[in-house]
Every structure is written in C-alpha cells, then in structure tokens.
C-alpha positions as CSV (number, residue, x, y, z in Angstrom):
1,X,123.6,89.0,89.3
2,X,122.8,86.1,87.6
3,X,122.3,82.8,88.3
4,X,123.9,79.6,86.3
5,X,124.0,75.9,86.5
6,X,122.6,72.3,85.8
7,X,119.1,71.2,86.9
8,X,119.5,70.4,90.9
9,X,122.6,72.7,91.0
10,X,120.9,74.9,94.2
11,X,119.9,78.0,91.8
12,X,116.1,77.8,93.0
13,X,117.5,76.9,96.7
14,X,119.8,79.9,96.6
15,X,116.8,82.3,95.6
16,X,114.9,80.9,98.2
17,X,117.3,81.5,101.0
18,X,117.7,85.2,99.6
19,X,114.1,85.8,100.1
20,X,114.0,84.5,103.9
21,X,112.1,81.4,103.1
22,X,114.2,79.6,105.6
23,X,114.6,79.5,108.6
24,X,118.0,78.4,109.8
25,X,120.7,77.2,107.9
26,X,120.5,73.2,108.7
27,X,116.9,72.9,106.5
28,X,118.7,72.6,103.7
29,X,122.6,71.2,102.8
30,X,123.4,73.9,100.5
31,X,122.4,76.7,102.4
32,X,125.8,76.8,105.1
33,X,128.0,77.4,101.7
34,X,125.8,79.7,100.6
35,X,125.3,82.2,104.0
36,X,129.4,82.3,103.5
37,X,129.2,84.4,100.2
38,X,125.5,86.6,100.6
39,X,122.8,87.5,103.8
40,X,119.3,87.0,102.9
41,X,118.0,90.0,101.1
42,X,115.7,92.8,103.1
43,X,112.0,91.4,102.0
44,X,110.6,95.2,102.2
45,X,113.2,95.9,99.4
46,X,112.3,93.2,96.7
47,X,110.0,92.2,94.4
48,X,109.7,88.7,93.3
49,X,108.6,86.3,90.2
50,X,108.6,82.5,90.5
51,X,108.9,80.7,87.4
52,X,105.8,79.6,87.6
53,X,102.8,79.9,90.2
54,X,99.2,78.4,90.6
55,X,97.1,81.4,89.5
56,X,93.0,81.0,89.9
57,X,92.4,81.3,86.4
58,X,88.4,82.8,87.6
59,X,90.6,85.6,89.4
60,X,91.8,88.5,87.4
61,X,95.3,90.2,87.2
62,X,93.3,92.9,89.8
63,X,92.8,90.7,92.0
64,X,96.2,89.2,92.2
65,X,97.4,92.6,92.6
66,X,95.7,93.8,95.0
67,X,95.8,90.7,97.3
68,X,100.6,91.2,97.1
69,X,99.8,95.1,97.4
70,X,97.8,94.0,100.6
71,X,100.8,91.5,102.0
72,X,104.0,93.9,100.9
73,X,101.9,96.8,102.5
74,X,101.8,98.9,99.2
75,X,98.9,101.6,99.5
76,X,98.7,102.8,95.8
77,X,99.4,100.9,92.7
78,X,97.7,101.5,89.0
79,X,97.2,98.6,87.4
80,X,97.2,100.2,83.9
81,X,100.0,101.3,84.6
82,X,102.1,98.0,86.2
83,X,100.3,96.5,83.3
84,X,101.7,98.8,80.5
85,X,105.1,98.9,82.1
86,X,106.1,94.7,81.4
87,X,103.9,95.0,77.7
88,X,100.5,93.2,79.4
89,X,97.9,94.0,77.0
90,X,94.7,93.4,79.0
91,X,92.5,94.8,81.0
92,X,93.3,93.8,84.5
93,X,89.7,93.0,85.3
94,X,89.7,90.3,83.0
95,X,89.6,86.6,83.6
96,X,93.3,85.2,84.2
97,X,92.5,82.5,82.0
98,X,91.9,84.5,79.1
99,X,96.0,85.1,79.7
100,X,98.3,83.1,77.3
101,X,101.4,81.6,78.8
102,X,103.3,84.4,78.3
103,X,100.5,86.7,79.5
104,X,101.7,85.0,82.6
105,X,104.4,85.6,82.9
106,X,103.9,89.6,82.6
107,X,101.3,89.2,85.0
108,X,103.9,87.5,87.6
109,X,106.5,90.3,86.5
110,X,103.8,93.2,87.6
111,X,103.1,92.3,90.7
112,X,107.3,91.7,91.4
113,X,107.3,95.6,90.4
114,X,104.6,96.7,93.0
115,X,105.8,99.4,94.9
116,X,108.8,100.0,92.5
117,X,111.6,97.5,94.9
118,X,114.9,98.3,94.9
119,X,115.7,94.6,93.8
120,X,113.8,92.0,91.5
121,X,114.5,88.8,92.0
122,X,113.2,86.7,88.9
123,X,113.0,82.6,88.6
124,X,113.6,82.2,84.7
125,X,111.0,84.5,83.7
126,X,111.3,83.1,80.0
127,X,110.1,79.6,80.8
128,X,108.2,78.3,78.4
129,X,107.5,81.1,76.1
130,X,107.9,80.6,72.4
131,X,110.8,82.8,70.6
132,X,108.9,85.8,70.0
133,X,107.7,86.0,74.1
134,X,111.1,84.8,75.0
135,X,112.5,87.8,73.0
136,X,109.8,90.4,74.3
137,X,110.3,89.3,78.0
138,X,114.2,89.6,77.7
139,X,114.0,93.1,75.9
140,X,112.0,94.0,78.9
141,X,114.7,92.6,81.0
142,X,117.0,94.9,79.8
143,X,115.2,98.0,80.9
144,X,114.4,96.8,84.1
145,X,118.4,96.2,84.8
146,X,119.0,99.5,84.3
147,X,116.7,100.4,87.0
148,X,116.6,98.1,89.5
149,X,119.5,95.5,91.1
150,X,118.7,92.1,89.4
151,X,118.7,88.4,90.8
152,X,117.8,86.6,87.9
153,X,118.0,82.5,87.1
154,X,118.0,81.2,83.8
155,X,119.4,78.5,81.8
156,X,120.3,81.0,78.8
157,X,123.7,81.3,79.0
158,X,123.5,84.4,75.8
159,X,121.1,86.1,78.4
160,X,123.1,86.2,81.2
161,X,126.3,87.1,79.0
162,X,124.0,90.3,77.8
163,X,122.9,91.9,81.2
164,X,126.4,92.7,81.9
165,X,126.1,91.9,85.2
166,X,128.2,89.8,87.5
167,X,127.4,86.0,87.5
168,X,126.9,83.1,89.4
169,X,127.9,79.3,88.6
170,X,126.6,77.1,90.9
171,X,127.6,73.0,90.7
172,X,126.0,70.8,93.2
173,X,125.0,73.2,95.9
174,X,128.1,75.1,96.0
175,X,128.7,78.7,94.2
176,X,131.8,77.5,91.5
177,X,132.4,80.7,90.3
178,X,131.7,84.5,90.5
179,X,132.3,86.7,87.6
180,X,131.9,89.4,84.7
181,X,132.1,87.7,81.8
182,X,133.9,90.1,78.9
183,X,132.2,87.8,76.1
184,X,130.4,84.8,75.9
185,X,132.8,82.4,74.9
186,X,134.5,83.3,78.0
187,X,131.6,82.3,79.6
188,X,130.7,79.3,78.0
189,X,134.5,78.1,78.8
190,X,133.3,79.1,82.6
191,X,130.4,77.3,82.4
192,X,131.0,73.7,80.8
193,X,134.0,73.6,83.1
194,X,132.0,73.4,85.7
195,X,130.4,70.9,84.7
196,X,128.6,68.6,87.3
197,X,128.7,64.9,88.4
198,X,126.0,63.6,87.1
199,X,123.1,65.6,84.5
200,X,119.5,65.4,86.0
C-alpha cells in the first residue's frame, strides 16, 4: 500500500506503529484509529528505510550492513550483491561520506533488503533527490513491487497512482480513505477532497 496525506497527517506515525515502535496504543492519539484497520507487522518479516537516518560518514556501507545483519539475525549477505541490486555503484568498503545524497538513499534501501523480507516498508525514499535520482529510485521501486509487499510513504501523488497498489489517505490522524485508484485524476479527486484543516 501506499501512504498519502498533508505534512502532520499520521503517515510517519502509522509506519511507526507497523513496525512495533510502540508500545501501547495511548502513546500516541492516532494510534487507537489506526489498530482498528491494520496489526503491527511481524518485525522478522520486514525490511525497513527511513527517509532519512544519521549515518557516520567515517563508517562504510560494510559496516552499516553488517551491524542490521547482526540485529535482524541475518547470517549471510553479499554486499556486492545488495549493492548491485538498488544500482549503488561503490565499493561497500568505502567511506559513507564519499556517498552523494542519493547514494544514500540506495544505501538505506540495501540494508531494508537484507535477508530478502517478505515486506519493505519505505519512508519516501525519493526525498531529496534531484529528477534523475528521483526517477532511478522509482524505477527501482517498481521491481521491487513486484517482488515483495510494499508500505511505502510519499508525497507523489503520480507515484503512488503507478504502483498499482491499494492506497492510503490519511487526514489528521485518521485513515480518510482506502482504495485502487483506476487513474490519477481519480486520485487526485480523492486526494484534495480530503483535504485537511489547516496546511503545516
């Protein structure tokens, strides 16, 4: 699925309850509404990419896969290979902060693959790129949909149209809407009628 809606609309909230980072329903308001449509995912199952995350730039894409592989209990990984497989050129024992921005963002995509999880759950993995990253990351997206069940938040509304996939529209802390858009407009229409109270 993926996830729509304003900035402070619950989407990051919602992932966040998926992945077990909570541990009862009254630490956050949203979370009651949510538990009544989806059960936090089974961690063993999923791989995950923040938007964003503080990477030791002396530390190399190695390192950072070999410290998840440790904590998701994955025995055997090649890093060559993870690497090749989200279009990272660079040799994992180099330097993170040799790594453009959209390096990154591979990188963060990688170690979500380790041990090849049945879902991905990804926190707009296009942030920030410039068109040609954006476009490279979101062809990659595409494969990996095919091949794994996808939790993915964005802001793109064309993206989310494209997966083919059902989709989420969340207002305020509360899911608005569930659906499989048949064409963009149609989703558009969804979206902007859900508009919320006040834009952050």
């Amino acid at each position: 699925m993926t996830l729509l809606g304003h900035n402070g609309a619950g989407k990051s909230t919602l992932i966040g309850y998926l992945l077990g980072f909570y541990n009862s329903l009254d630490q956050h308001p949203f979370l009651p509404h949510y538990a009544e449509h989806i059960a936090p995912l089974d961690r063993h199952g999923v791989g995950y990419a923040p938007e964003a995350a503080w990477l030791d730039d002396n530390s190399s894409g190695l390192d950072y896969l070999r410290l998840m592989a440790g904590l998701r209990g994955v025995k055997q990984f090649d890093a060559g290979e993870l690497f090749a497989s989200v279009g990272l050129q660079a040799d994992p024992k180099k330097p993170i902060k040799t790594y453009s921005k959209g390096m990154k963002q591979r990188l963060l995509l990688s170690i979500a693959l380790l041990g090849n999880p049945k879902t991905l759950v990804l926190d707009e993995p296009t942030s920030g790129l410039d068109p040609f990253g954006r476009e490279e990351i979101e062809a990659l997206l595409f494969d990996l949909v095919k091949k794994h069940e996808l939790i993915l938040c964005t802001h793109s509304l064309e993206l989310a149209f494209s997966l083919g996939i059902e989709t989420w529209i969340l207002r305020e802390g509360e899911i608005a809407l569930r659906q499989t858009f048949t064409n963009l407009d149609e989703l558009k229409d969804a979206f902007f009628a859900h508009r919320p109270k006040r834009i952050d």
